[in-house]
TORDRENDO-178507 format. One record per residue (C-alpha): residue in three letters; z, x, y; residue number from 1. Coordinates in steps of 0.001 Angstrom, whole numbers, plus 500000, padded with zeros to 6 digits. Layout:
[ALA; [Z; X; Y]; NUM] ...
This chain:
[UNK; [090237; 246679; 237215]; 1] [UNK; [088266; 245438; 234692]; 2] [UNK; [085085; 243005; 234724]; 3] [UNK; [085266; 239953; 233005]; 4] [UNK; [082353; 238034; 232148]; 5] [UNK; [081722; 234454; 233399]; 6] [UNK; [081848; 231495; 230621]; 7] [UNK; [080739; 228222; 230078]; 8] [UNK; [083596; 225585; 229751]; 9] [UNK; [082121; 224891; 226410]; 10] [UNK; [082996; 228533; 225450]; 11] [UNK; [086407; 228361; 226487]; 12] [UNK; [086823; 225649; 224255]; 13] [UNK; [085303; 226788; 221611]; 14] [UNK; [087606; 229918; 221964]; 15] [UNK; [090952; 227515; 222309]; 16] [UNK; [089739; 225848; 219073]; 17] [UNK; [089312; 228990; 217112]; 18] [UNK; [092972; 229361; 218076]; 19] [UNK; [094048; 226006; 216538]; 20] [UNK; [094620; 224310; 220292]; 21] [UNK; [093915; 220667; 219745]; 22] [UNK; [092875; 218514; 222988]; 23] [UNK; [095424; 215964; 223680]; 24] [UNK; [094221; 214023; 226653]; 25] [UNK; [091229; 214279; 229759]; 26] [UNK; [092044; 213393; 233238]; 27] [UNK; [088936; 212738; 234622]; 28] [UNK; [086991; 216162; 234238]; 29] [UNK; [090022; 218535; 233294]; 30] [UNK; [090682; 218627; 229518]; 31] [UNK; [094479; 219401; 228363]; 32] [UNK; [094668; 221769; 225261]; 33] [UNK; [097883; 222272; 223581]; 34] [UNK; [098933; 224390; 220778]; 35] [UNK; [101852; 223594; 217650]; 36] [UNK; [104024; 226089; 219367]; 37] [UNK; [104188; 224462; 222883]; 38] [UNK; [101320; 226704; 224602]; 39] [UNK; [099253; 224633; 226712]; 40] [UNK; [096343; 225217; 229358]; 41] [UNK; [093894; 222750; 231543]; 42] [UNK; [090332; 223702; 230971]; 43] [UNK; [088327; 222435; 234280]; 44] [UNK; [084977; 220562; 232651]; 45] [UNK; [082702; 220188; 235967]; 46] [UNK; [078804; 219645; 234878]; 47] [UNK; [077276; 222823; 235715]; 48] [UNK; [079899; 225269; 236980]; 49] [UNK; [081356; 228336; 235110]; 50] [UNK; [084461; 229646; 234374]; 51] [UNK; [085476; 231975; 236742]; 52] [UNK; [086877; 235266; 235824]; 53] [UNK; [090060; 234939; 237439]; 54] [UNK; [090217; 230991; 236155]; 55] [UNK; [089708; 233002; 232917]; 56] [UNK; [092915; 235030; 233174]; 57] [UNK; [094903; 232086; 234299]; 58] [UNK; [093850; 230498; 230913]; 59] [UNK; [094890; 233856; 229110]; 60] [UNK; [098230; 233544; 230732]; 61] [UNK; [098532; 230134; 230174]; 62] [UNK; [098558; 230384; 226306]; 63] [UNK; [100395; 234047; 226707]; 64] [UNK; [097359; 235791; 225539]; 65] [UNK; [095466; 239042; 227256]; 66] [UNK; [091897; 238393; 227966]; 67] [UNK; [090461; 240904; 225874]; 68] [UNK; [092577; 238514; 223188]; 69] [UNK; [090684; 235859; 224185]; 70] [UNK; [087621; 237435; 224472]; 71] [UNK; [087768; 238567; 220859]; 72] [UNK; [087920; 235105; 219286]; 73] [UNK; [084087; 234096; 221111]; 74] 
């Protein structure tokens, strides 16, 4: 299994972005991203925690990408 390295929410977003996922609402500190096509993912935003690496492959599954897919766009 490969390791997967351990982002910043802001990186994840940053990421989504790059992939033309707009964010359509907050729910106190989870953002919703959605994409044209009908993708969609919930990026936790918690002040000074990380993305985990198996939160990151939930979000890669979510918007029915790899991670190394994901990875490439950051």
């Amino acid at each position: 299994m490969r390791k997967y390295p351990v982002l910043k929410p802001r990186e994840v977003i940053n990421i989504l972005k790059s992939l033309d996922f707009m964010e359509v609402r907050q729910r106190g500190s989870h953002k919703q991203f959605r994409h044209n096509d009908g993708r969609a993912t919930t990026i936790p935003y918690h002040k000074g925690r990380d993305i985990s690496p198996i939160l990151l492959r939930q979000i890669a599954k979510d918007i029915n990408l790899t991670v190394e897919e994901l990875l490439k766009h950051l």
